[in-house]
N, C-alpha and C positions, 0 to 999 in steps of 0.2 A: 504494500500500500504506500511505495515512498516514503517520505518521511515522516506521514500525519502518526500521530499519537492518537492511543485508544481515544482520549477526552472531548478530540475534535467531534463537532455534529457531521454528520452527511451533509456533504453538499446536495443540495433539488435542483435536479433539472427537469424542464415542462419541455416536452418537445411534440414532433407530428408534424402534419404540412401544414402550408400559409392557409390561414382563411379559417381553422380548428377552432380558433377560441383561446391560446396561450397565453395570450396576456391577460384576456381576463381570469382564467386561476390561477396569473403566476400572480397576481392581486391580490384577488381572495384568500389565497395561501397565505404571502407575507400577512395579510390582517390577520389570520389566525394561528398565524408559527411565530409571530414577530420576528419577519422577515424584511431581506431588503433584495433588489432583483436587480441581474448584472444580465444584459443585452448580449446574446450571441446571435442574431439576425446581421449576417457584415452588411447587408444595405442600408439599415439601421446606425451604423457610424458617422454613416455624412449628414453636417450641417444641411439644414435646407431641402432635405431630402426625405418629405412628412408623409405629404399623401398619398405618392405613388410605393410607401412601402407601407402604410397603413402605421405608423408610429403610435404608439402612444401619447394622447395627448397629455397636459398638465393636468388638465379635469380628471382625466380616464385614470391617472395612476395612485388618484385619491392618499398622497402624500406619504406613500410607500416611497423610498427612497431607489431612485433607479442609476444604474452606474453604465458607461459606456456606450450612453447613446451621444450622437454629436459631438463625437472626437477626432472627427475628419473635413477636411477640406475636401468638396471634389475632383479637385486636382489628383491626390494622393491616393495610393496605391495601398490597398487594403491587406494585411499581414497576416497568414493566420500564425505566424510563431510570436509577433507581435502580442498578438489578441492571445496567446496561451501567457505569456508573461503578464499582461494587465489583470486578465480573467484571473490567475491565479492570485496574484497582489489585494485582487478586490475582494476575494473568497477571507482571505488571512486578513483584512481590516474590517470586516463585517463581524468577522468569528472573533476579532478581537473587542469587538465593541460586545460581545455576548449574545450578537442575534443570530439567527440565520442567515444563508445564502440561497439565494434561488434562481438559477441561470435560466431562461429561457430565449427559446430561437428555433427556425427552422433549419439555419445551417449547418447540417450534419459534420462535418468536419473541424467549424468549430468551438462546435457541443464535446467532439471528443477532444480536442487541444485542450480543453479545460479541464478536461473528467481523466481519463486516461494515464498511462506513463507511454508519452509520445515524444519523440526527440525528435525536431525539423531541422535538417541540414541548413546552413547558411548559405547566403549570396553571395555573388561577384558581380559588380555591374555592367566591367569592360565586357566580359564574356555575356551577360545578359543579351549585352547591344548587338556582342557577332553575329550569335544565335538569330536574334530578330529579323536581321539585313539577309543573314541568309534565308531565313522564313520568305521576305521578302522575294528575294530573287529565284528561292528554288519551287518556294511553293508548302503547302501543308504537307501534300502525301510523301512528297522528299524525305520530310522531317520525321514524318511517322515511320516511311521504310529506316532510314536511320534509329531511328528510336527501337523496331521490332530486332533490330540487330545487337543489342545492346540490353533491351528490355521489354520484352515480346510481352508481358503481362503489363504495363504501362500504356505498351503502343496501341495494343486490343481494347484497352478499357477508353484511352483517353482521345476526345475528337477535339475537345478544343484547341486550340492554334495557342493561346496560352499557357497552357497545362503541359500542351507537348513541349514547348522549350524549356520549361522548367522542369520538366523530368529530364530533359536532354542536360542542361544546366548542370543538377542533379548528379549525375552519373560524372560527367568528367571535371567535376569539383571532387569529388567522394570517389570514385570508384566503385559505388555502390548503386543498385537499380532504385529507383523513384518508387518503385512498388516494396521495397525491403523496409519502408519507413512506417508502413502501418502495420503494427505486432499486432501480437494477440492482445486480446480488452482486456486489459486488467487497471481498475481506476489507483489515480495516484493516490488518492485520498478516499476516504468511504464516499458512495453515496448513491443515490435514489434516483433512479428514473421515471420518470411518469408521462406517457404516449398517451395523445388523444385519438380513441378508436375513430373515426369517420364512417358515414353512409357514402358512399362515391357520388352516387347520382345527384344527391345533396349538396355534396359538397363543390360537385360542378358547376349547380345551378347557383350557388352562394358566390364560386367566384366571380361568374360572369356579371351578376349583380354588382361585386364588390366593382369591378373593372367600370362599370356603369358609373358607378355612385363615386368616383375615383375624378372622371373627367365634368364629371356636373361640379364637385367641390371646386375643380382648377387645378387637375394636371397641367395642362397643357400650358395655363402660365407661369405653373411652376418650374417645367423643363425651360422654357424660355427665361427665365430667371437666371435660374443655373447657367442655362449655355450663357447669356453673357458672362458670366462670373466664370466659364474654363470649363462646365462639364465635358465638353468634349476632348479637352487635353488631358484630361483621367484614364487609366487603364479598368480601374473597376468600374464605377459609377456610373460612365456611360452605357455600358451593356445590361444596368439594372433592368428587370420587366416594368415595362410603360417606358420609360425613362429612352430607352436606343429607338421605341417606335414614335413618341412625339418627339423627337428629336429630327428624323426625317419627315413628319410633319413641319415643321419647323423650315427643313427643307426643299418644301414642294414635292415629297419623292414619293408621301403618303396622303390620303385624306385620312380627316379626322375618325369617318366610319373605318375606315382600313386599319386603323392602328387599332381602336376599341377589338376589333375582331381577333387583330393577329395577337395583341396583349392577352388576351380572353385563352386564346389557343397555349400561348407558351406558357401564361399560367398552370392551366390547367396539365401539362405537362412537365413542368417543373414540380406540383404537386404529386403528382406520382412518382417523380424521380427521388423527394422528400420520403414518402412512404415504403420504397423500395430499400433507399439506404438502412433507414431506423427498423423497419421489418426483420433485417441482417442482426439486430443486435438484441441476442437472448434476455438481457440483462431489464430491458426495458417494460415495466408492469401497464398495460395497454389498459383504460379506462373509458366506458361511451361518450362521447361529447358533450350529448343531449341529456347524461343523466342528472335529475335534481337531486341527486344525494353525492356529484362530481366533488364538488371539495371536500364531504367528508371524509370519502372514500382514500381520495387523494391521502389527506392527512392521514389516515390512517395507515396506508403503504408506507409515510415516512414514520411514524410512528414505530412498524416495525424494525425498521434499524437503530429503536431508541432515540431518547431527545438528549 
């Protein structure tokens, strides 16, 4: 378990896909665990970046104390070894004030930087830049047959154009494959998972809704906002959902219905991709959404790892 001592509480993690309901029981929780709640949604990091990722607002977090939302510029490149140093810092200042911790997020990766014993190799940035230019000139599938040469369980898994150079990166920083860095689950510190089960059909139809009820608030000038202030000079930020399709609205490239529909889509595909990861992981005690006895229950799952 790392370094935690028996004394420490479990840490709570609320997880599942977008649009579940997480932030309102990682709420309800903190009010009845005398909790305080640490952000791992990384869309969530960027200043200014509210509606298209469904933020919590000041009202909604009813004076639970929330940690690691709006710690980024959208210029800046979002970490997940970063965020396992923060996450962790903020777990060991909460537990030192005597309350709990309650991590919630959809981003599976880094739900486990925080939970886990995970070690992220470091960077180089000259070598970052080669990688990219040759991405540039050779292409993705170049990089992938390179990468299957080197790390055939990386190259299979990974299609993003980003992901691939960083396993490329990866490897001849390290001499180790980009797939060697996720062990077995074993948490650094105790602690609790809580999945919120979903109806699919339901929850499709909630996204689209939400995507709806997203651009009536003022996406759209809130991505315009942004682009003046560098969204587009961002490697994360701009690819957020909503966020890369009103942004080629922005550019004459979409209409506004075009973007509601293809946002609608990738959501709802990104929700399954959510549910796929967390499904993977035994450890996680799966609970209905819709059930009115959710935060008892909940509490009582943490409850059995002792208070």
């Amino acid at each position: 378990m790392g370094n935690a001592s028996a004394a420490v509480p479990p840490v709570i993690a609320v997880v599942g896909p977008t649009g579940s309901g997480k932030s309102d029981l990682a709420v309800a929780l903190a009010h009845r665990l005398d909790a305080e709640i640490i952000n791992a949604d990384a869309m969530q990091f960027y200043r200014g970046m509210d509606i298209g990722t469904a933020k919590i607002t000041v009202a909604e977090r009813q004076d639970v104390p929330h940690h690691l939302l709006d710690i980024l510029d959208v210029q800046q490149e979002a970490s997940v070894s970063a965020f396992q140093q923060q996450a962790r810092a903020s777990i060991a200042e909460i537990h030192g004030r005597g309350r709990r911790a309650i991590l919630v997020g959809g981003s599976g990766l880094y739900v486990r930087a925080a939970l886990d014993v995970i070690d992220f190799p470091g960077t180089e940035p000259g070598l970052r830049v080669q990688l990219e230019a040759e991405l540039d000139a050779q292409g993705l599938q170049a990089m992938r047959e390179r990468l299957a040469a080197v790390d055939p369980i990386s190259a299979a898994r990974l299609g993003d154009a980003r992901r691939v150079v960083r396993a490329l990166e990866v490897h001849a920083l390290t001499g180790r494959p980009f797939s060697s860095y996720m062990p077995d689950r074993r948490y650094w510190q105790p602690a609790v998972q809580i999945g919120l089960e979903v109806e699919r059909d339901e929850l499709k139809e909630r996204l689209a809704l939400r995507v709806h009820r997203m651009v009536e608030q003022g996406l759209l000038d809130e991505v315009r906002r942004l682009a003046a202030h560098g969204l587009r000079d961002g490697k994360t930020a701009p690819r957020a959902l909503g966020y890369s399709q009103f942004l080629r609205v922005l550019d004459g490239q979409l209409s506004i219905e075009g973007a509601v529909e293809e946002t609608i889509v990738a959501t709802r595909k990104f929700a399954r991709r959510q549910l796929t990861w967390f499904r993977a992981d035994p450890r996680i005690r799966w609970l209905p959404w819709k059930d009115k006895l959710l935060v008892d229950k909940a509490a009582a799952e943490v409850a059995k790892l002792g208070q």
